[in-house]
C-alpha positions as CSV (number, residue, x, y, z in Angstrom):
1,X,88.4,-21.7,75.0
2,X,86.6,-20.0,72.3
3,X,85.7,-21.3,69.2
4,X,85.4,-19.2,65.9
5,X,84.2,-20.1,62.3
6,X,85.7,-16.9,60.6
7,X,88.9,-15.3,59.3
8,X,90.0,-12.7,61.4
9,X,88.7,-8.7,59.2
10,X,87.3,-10.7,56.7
11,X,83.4,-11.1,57.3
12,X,81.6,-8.5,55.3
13,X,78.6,-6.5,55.9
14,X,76.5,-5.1,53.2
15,X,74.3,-1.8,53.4
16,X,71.5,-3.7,53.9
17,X,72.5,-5.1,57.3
18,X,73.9,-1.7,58.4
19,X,70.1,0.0,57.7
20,X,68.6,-3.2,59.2
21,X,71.2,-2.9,62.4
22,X,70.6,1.2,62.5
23,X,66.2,0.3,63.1
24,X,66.7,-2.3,66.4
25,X,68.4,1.4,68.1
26,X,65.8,3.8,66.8
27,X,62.8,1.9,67.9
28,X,64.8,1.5,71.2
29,X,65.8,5.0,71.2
30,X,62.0,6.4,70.2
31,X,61.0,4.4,73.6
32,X,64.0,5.5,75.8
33,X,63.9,9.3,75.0
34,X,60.2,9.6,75.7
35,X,60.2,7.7,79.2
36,X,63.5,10.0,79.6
37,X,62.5,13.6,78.4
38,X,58.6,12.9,79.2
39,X,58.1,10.3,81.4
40,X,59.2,12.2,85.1
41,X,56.7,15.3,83.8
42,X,54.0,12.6,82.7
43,X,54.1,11.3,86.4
44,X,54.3,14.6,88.3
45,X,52.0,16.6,86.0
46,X,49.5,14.1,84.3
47,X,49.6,11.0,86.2
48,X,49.5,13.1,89.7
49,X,52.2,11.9,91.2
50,X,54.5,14.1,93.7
51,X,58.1,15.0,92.9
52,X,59.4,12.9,95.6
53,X,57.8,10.2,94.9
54,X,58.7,10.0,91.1
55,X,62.2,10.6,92.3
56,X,62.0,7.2,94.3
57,X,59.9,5.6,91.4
58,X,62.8,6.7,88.7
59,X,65.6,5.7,91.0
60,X,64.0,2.1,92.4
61,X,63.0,0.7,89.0
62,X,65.4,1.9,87.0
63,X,68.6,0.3,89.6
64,X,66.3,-3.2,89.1
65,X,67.1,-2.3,85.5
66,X,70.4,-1.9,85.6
67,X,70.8,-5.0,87.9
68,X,69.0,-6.9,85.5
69,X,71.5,-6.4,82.4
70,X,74.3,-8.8,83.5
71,X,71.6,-11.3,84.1
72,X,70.2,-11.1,80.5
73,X,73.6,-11.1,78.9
74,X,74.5,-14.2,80.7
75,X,71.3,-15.9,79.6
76,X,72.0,-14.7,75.5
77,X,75.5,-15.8,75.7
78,X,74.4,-18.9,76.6
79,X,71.4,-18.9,74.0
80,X,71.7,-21.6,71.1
81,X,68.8,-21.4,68.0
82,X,69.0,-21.5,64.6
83,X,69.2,-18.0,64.2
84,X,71.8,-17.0,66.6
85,X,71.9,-16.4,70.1
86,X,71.3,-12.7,70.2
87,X,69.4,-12.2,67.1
88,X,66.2,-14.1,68.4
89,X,65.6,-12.0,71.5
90,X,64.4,-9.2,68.6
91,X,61.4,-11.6,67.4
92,X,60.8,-12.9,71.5
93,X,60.3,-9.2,72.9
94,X,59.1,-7.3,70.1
95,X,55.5,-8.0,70.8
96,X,55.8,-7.3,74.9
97,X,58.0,-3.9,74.0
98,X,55.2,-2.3,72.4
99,X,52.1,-3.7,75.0
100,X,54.6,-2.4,77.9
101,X,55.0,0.9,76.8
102,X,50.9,1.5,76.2
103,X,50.5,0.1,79.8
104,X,53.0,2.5,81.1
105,X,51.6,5.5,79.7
106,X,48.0,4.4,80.5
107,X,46.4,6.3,83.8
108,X,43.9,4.0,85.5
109,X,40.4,5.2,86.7
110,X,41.3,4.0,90.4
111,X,42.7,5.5,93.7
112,X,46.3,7.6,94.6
113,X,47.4,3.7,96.2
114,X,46.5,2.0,93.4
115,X,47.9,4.5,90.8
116,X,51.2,4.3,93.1
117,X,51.3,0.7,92.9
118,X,50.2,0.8,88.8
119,X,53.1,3.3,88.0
120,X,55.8,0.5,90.0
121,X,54.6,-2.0,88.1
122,X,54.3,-0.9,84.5
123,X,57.6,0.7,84.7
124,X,59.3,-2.3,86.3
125,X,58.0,-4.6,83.2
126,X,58.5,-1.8,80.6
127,X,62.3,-1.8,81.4
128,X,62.8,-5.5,82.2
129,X,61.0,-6.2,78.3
130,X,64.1,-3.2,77.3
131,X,66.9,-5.0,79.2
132,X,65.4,-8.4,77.2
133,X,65.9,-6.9,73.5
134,X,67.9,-4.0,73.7
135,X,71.2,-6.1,75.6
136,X,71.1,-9.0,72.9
137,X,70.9,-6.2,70.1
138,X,73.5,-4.4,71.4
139,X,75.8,-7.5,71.4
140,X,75.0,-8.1,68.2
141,X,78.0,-6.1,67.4
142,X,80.0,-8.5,68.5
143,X,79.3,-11.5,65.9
144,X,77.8,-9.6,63.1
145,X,81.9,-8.9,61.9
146,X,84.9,-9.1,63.3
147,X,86.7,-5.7,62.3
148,X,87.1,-3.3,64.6
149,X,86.5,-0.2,62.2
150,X,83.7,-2.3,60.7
151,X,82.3,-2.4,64.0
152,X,83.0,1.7,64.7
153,X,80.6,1.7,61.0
154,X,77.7,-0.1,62.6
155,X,77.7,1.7,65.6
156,X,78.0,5.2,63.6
157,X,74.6,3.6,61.5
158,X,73.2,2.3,64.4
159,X,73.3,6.0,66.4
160,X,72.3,7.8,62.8
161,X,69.1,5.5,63.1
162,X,68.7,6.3,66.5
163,X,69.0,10.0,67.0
164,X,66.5,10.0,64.2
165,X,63.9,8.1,65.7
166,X,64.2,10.3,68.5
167,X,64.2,13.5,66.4
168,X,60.6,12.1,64.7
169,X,59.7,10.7,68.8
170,X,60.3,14.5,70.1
171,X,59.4,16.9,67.4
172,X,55.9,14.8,67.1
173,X,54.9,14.1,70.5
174,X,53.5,17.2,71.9
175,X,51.6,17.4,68.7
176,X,50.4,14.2,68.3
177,X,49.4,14.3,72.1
178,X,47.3,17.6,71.4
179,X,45.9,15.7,67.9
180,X,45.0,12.5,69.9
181,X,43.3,13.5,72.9
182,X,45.0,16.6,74.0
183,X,48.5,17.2,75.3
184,X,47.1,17.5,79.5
185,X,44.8,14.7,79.4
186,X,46.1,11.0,79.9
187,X,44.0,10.0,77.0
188,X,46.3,12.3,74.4
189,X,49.5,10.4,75.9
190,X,48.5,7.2,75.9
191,X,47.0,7.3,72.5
192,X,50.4,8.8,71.5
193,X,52.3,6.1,72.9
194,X,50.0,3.4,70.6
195,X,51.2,4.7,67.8
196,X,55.0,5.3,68.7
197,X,54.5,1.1,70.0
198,X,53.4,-0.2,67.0
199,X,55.8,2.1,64.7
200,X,58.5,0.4,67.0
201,X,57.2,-2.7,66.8
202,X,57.8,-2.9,63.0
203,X,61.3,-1.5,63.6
204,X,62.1,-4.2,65.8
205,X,60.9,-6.9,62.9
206,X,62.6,-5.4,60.6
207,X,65.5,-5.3,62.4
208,X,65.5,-9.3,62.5
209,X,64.7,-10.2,59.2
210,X,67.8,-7.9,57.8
211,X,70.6,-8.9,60.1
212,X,72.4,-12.1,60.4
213,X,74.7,-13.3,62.9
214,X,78.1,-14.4,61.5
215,X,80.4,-15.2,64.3
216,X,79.7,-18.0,66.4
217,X,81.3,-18.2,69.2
218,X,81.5,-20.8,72.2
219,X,82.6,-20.6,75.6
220,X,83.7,-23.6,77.4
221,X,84.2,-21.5,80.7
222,X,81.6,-21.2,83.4
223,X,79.2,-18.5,84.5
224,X,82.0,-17.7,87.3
225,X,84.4,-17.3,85.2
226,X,83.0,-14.9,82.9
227,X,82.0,-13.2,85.9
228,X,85.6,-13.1,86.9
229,X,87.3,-12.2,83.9
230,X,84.7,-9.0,83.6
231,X,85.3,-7.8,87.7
232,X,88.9,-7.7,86.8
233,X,89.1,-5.5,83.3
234,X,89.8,-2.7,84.1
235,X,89.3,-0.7,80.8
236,X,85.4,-2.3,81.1
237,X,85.3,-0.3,85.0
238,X,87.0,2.9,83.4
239,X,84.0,2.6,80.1
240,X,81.3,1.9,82.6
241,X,82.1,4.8,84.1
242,X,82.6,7.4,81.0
243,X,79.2,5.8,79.9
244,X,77.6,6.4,82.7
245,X,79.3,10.0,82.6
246,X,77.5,10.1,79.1
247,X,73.9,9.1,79.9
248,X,74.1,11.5,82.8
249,X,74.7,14.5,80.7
250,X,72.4,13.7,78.4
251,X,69.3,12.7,80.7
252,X,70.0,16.0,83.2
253,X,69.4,18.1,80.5
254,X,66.3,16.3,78.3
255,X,64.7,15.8,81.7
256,X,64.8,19.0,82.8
257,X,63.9,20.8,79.2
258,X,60.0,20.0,79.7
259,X,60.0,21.9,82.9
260,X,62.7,24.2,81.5
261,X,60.1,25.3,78.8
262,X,57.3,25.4,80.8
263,X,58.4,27.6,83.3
264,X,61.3,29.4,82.3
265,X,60.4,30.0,78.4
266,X,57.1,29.8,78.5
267,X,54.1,28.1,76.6
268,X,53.9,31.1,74.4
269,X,57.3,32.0,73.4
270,X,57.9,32.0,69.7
271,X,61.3,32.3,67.5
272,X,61.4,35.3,64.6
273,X,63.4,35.1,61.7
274,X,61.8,38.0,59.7
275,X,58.0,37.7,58.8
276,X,58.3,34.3,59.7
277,X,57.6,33.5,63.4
278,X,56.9,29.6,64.7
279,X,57.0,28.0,68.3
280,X,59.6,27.8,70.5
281,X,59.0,24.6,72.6
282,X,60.6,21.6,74.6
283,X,59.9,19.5,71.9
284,X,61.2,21.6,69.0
285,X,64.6,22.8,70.8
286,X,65.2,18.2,71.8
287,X,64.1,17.2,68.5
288,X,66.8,19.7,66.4
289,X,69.3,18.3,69.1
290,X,68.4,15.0,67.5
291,X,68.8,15.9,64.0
292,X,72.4,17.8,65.3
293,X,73.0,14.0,67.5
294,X,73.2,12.8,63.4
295,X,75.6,15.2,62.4
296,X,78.0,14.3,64.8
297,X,77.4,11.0,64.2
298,X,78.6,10.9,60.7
299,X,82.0,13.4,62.1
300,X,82.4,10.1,64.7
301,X,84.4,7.8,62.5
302,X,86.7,9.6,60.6
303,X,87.4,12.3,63.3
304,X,88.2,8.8,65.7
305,X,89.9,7.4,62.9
306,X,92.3,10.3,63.0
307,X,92.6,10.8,66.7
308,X,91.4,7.7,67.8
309,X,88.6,6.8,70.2
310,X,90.0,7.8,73.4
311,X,91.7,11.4,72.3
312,X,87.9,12.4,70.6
313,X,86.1,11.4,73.8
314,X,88.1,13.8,76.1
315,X,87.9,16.6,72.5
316,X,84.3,16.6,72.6
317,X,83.6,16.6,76.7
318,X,86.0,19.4,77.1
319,X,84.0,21.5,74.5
320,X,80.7,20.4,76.5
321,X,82.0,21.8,79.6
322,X,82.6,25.2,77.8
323,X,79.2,25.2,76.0
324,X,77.1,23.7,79.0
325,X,78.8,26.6,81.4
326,X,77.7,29.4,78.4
327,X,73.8,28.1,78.7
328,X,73.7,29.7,81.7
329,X,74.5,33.5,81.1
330,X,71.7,33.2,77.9
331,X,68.9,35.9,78.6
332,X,65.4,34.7,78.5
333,X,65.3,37.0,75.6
334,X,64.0,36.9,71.9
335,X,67.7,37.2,70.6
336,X,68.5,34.9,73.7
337,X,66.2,31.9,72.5
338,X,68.2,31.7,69.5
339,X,71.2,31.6,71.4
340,X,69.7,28.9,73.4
341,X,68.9,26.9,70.0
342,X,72.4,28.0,68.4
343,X,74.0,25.8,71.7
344,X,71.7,22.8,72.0
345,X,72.6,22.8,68.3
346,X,76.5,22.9,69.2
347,X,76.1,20.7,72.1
348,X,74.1,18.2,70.2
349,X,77.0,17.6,67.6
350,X,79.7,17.0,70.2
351,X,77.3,14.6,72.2
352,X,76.4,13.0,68.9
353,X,80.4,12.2,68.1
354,X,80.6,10.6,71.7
355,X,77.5,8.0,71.3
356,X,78.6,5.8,68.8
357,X,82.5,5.8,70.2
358,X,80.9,4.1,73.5
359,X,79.1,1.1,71.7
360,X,82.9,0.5,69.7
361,X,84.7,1.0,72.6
362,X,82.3,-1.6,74.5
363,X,83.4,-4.4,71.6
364,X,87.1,-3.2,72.1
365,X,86.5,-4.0,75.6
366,X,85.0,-7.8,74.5
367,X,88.4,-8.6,72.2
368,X,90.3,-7.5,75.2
369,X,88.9,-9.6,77.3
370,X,88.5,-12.7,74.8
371,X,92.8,-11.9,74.1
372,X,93.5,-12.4,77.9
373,X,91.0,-15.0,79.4
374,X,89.4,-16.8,75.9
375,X,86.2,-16.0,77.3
376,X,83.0,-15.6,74.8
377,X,81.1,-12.9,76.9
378,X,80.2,-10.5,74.5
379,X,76.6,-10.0,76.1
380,X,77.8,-9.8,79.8
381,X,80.0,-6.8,78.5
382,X,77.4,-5.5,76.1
383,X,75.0,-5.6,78.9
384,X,76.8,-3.5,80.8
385,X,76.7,-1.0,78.0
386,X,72.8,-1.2,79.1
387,X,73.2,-1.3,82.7
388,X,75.3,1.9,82.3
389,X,72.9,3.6,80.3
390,X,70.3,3.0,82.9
391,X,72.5,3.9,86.0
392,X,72.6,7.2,84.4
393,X,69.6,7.5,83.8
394,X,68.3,6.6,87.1
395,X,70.5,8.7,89.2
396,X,69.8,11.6,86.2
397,X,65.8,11.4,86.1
398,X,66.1,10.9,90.4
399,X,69.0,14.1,90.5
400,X,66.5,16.3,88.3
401,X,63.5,15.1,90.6
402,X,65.3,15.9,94.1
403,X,67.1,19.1,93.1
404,X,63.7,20.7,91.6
405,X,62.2,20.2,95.4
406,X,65.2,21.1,96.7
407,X,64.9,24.5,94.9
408,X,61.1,24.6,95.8
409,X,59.9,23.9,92.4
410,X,55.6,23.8,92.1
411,X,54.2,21.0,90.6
412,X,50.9,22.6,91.0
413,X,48.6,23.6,87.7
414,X,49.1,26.7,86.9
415,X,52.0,28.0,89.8
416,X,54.0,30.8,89.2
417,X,57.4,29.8,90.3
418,X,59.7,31.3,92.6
419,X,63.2,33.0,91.3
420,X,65.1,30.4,93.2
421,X,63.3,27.5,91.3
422,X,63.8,29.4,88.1
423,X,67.8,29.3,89.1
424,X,67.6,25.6,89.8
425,X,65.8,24.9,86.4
426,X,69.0,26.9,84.6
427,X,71.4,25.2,87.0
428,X,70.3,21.7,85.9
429,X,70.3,23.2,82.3
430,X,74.1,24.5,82.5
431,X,76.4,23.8,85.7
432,X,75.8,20.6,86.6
433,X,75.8,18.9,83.0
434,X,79.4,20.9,82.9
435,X,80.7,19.1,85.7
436,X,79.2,15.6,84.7
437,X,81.6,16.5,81.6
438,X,84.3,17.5,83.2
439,X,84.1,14.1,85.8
440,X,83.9,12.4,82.4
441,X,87.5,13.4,81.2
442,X,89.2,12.5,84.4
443,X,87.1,9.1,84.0
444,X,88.5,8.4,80.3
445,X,92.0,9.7,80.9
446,X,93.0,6.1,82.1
447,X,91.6,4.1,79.2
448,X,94.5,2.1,77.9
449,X,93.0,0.7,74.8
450,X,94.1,2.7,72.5
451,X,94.4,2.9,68.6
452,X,97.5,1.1,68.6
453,X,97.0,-1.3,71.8
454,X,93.8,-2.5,69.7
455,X,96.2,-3.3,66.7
456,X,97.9,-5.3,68.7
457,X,95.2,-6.9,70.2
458,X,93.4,-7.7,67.2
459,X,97.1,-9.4,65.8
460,X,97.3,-11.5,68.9
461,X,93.6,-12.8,68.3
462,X,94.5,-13.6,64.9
463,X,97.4,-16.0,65.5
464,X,95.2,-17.4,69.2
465,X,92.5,-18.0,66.5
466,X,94.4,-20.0,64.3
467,X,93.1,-17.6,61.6
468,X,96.6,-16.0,60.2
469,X,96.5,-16.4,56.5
470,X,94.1,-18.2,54.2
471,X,90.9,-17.4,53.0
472,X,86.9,-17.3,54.6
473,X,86.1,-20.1,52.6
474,X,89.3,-22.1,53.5
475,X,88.6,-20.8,57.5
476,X,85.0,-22.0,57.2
477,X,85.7,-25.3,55.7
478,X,88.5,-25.8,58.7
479,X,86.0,-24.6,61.1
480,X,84.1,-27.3,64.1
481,X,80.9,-28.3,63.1
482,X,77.8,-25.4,63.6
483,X,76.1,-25.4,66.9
484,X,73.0,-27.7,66.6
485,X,70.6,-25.7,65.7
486,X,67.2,-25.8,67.5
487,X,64.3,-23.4,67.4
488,X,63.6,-20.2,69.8
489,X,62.1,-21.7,72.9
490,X,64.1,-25.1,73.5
491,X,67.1,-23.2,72.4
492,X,66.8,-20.2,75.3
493,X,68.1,-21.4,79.0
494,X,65.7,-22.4,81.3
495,X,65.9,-19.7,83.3
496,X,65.2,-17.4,80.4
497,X,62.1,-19.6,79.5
498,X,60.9,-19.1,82.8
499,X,61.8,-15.3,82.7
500,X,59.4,-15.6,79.3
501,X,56.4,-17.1,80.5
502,X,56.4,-14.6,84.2
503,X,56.5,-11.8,81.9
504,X,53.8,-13.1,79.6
505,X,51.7,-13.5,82.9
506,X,52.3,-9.9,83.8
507,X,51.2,-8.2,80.5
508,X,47.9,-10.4,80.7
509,X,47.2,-9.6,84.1
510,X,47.9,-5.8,83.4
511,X,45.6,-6.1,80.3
512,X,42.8,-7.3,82.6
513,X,43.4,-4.6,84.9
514,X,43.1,-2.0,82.6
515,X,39.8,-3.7,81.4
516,X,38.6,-3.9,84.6
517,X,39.9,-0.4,86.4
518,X,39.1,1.7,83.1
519,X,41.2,4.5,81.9
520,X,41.0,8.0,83.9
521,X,40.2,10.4,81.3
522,X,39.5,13.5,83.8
523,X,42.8,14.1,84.8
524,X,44.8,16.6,83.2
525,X,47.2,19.7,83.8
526,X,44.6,22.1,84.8
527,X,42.9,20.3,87.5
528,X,45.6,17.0,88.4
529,X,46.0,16.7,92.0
530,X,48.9,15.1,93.7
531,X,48.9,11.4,95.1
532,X,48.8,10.7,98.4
């Protein structure tokens, strides 16, 4: 049975709430395009770890992440506080988000075993501390309005916040790496990622103090049941696997650009436009495909709003098979670099229209299942948004890893690479991003909810509700009594409390070790060695 305190497309959200929703996504997506784009070259090229064993890293920690989603929306749902029982998870883990990502991106003075084990463990905690504030903010959605196109809004702010936090992330990092310490020595990275932390950290504060949580919903089923209800939707299987089709696609190609651009372009290579001439780098050619991810961003809701979600999903990954095929005939030419930018710029709109249609489509998902089974999930589902997100991720950052050896690709400083490796590094960049796409269409052409089912879905809720007519004052006044509220910790479950206090334990303990061990600050592209 659920319970709700609201009419039915009445609750409101002002601008303020939108901008405050749109920062919790760019500090999450600031962190999550660095450890995507830079992260696999940090390990194999700065940290000194080999290919195949950043493959296994990439693949073992991030399949823990994506394990851990469902875990961490059962224990929101079942969060009550006085501020909500997503909303609090943004105060909890802001803190622990930013210390993570330092630790992660710091290189200890110590031994190829020890660096092995360092790198398991820093990336294990930095994406268990993600899973615990990014799944409650993405489910967030689900109880800061009820309206479906109100919700297609938010998302649409949230991904224009995103994409630029990742444009500032990308376009600034190589810099500020070379500023602070020097772009091939671990000092310049980690330094870089202290500044990106505690930018994110005020994002994440920020974030909190401007949103509310309006919809409070309780479930009076059990943990089964939930479980139940989400193993048998089907249009949350078909969305888990377009999302997944999604992150793919995009984590292929931003992993492979660093070595793209260091091997195949060149350190060196520069775009003309006249008298004017200015770098052409990895970092300029993903942060213009950021600024282009906001473009398409604003196109999202009233292109859906005249096709509908589904029918622009399958538009814009049928133009991404076309464009992502074209990347591959571009010469490595001065005319051909702008070619290359002209498609990440193309590419980068169509992938930008997609993003926020997921996160809606995830909340269509949650009414769907709340109209059949009256369960109160939103996190479970939302948290498979996450889980998604990571899957791709994982099997994209592993893919990139396994096919570079497979092609012979050199990690060494300074290696010229073979032709074949150069054809691998325009494969990843062209062919297999086009069939990711093309899986993706076959994936979404069975997704029943569409425009109009969602009409009538929303019409059933209404009347289930009790919420047909009247006003939100009249609703509110009819409404059951407020959950009792109680502060953050006695208000979390206990196994989230105890979830709190291991992870607590862990960023002490890895303070202390980096205290103790030191930082390496030898070790850089010219003269890094590979572990083991």
């Amino acid at each position: 049975m659920i319970k709700r305190k609201t009419l039915m497309g009445t609750i409101k959200t002002s601008l303020r709430e939108k901008i405050g929703y749109g920062f919790g996504d760019m500090a999450s997506s600031t962190f999550w395009k660095i450890f995507s784009y830079y992260l696999p070259f940090f390990y194999s090229n700065i940290f000194g770890l080999r290919l195949d064993q950043v493959a296994v890293l990439l693949m073992v920690t991030r399949i823990w992440d994506a394990v851990s989603d469902p875990m961490m929306g059962i224990m929101a749902d079942r969060t009550r506080t006085r501020w909500g029982k997503y909303r609090p998870y943004l105060l909890l883990m802001a803190v622990p988000f930013a210390l993570s990502g330092i630790f992660l991106f710091t290189t200890p003075d110590a031994g190829a075993t020890v660096k092995l084990v360092w790198a398991y463990v820093t990336y294990i905690l930095m994406m268990t501390v993600y899973t615990g504030i990014n799944v409650p903010y993405g489910a967030m959605l689900g109880v800061i309005t009820d309206d479906s196109d109100t919700k297609t809004v938010l998302s649409s702010y949230r991904m224009f916040f995103a994409y630029a936090g990742s444009f500032i992330a990308l376009f600034s990092w190589e810099p500020l790496c070379n500023l602070l310490g020097g772009y091939g020595t671990t000092l310049g990275w980690r330094n870089s990622m202290v500044v990106v932390a505690l930018a994110c950290l005020v994002l994440f504060l920020l974030c909190f103090r401007m949103t509310r949580e309006k919809l409070h919903t309780v479930s009076t089923v059990s943990v089964g049941s939930d479980l139940k209800s989400l193993l048998r939707n089907a249009p949350w299987w078909i969305l888990i696997g377009a999302a997944l089709c999604s992150n793919l696609f995009n984590t292929v190609r931003g992993s492979t650009a660093a070595y793209f651009f260091n091997d195949v372009i060149g350190a060196d290579a520069r775009l003309s436009l006249g008298s004017l001439s200015f770098l052409f780098y990895a970092g300029l050619f993903l942060s213009i495909g950021e600024v282009c991810n906001m473009i398409g961003v604003a196109l999202a809701v009233p292109i859906a709003g005249k096709l509908g979600k589904k029918t622009t999903y399958i538009s814009s990954f049928a133009a991404l098979i076309v464009l992502s095929i074209l990347f591959f005939y571009i010469p490595v030419t001065q005319s051909g670099y702008w070619w290359m930018l002209i498609l990440q710029i193309i590419i980068s709109i169509f992938t930008g229209i997609i993003s926020p249609l997921v996160w809606s489509m995830y909340a269509d998902v949650s009414d769907f299942a709340e109209n059949r089974d009256g369960t109160a999930s939103t996190g479970l589902i939302f948290s498979s948004a996450s889980m998604a997100q990571k899957f791709g991720g994982a099997f994209g950052g592993a893919a990139v890893m396994w096919i570079l050896a497979a092609f012979g690709y050199n990690t060494e400083a300074g290696a010229v690479q073979t032709e074949t490796a150069i054809q691998g590094l325009k494969i990843l960049m062209s062919w297999i991003p086009a069939a990711v796409s093309a899986l993706a269409i076959v994936v979404v052409f069975f997704y029943p909810l569409t425009k109009k089912r969602m009409e009538s879905i929303q019409e059933e809720l209404a009347v289930k509700r009790g919420l047909v007519g009247g006003t939100e004052t009249e609703a509110a006044a009819e409404a059951e009594p407020a959950v009792p509220e109680k502060r953050l910790w006695k208000g979390m479950p206990k196994a989230m409390r105890i979830v709190a206090a291991v992870l607590a334990a862990i960023i002490v303990a890895e303070a202390v070790a980096t205290v103790a061990l030191g930082t390496d600050k030898t070790a850089n592209v010219a003269d890094v060695e590979a572990v083991g």
